[in-house]
N, C-alpha and C positions, 0 to 999 in steps of 0.2 A: 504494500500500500504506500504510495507517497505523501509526504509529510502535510500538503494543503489537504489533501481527504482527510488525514486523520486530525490533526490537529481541530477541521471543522465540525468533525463528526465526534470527538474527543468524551463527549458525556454518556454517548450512549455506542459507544462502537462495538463494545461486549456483545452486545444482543446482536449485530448484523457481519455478515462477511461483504466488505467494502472492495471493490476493485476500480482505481483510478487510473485514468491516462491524463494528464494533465496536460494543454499547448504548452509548449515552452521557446516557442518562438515570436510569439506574440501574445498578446493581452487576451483575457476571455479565451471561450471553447472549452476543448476535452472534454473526458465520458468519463462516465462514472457508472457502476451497478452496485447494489444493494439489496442481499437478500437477506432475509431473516436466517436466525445463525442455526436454526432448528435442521434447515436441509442441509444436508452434507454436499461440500463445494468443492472442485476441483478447479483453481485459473492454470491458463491454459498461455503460455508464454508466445508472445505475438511480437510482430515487427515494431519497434519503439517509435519509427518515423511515420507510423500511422497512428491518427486517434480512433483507437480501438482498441475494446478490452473483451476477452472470450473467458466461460467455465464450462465445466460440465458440472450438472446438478445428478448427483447418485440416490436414484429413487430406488424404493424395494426393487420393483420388477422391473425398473427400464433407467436408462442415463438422457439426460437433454443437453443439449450447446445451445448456449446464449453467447450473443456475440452483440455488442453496441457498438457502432460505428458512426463516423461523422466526417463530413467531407467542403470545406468551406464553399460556398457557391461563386467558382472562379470557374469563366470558362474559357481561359486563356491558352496559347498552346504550353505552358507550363503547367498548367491546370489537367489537360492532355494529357500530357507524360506523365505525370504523379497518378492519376486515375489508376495507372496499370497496377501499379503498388498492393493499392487497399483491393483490387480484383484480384491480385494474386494471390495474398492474404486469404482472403473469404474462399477460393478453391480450393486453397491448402483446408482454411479449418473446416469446409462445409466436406469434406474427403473422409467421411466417415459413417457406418453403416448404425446409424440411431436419428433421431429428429435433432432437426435445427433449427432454434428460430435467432431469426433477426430483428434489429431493433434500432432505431438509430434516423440520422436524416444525412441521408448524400446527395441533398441539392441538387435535384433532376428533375426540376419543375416541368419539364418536357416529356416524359414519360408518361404513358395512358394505362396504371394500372389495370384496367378493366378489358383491355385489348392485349396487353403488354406485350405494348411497341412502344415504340420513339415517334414524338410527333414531325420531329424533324430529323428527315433521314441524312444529313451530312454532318452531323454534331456526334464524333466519335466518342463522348465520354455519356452520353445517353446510350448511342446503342451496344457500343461492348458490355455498360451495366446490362441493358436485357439477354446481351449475349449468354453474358451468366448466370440470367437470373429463368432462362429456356434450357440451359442446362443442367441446370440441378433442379430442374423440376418444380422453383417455388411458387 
């Protein structure tokens, strides 16, 4: 856990298992999850240069992956390149034979949940997101 989660969470951290990624590049941002400390928690070690934080929750009869992600709304071709990152990331940890939910906002106001497609087909950080998100079936 890094020192701004806990220290903020300081009175009552006991009770919850805290996992932060904190920006440390600029002001504001980062993820944080917080479950109650009753389920038993596994974090699950992730790329530092993304804000993302991953566990598995160990239930009697089954495991889950939660994964929080966040992705500033830049859509610049720096913005581009960086995309591939946090997609590589989410392959790697969605690469596993139990459920996976996601969580989080990667600012792709372009996307048509409902269709899931890209509204705009030349805007490669919307459509490789659906690339990934038609491959693993979410």
């Amino acid at each position: 856990m890094r020192t701004r989660c806990k220290n903020s969470l300081k009175t009552c951290v006991y009770l919850f298992f805290v996992i932060c990624h904190d920006r440390t590049d600029a002001a504001g941002g980062g993820v944080c999850a917080i479950v109650d400390s009753k389920f038993s928690t596994v974090q699950i070690d992730t790329d530092p240069s993304i804000e993302l934080v991953a566990f598995d929750m160990l239930l009697p009869n089954t495991r889950l992956r939660y994964i929080v992600v966040y992705r500033k709304p830049e859509y610049t071709p720096a913005a581009r390149l960086y995309m591939e990152s946090p997609l590589v990331c989410l392959r790697q940890l969605c690469s596993v034979d139990y459920t996976v939910l996601i969580a989080g906002d990667l600012n792709l106001p372009f996307v048509d949940g409902s269709l899931m497609d890209a509204i705009k087909e030349s805007d490669e950080i919307h459509n490789n997101f659906i690339e990934f998100v038609k491959e693993f079936g979410f």
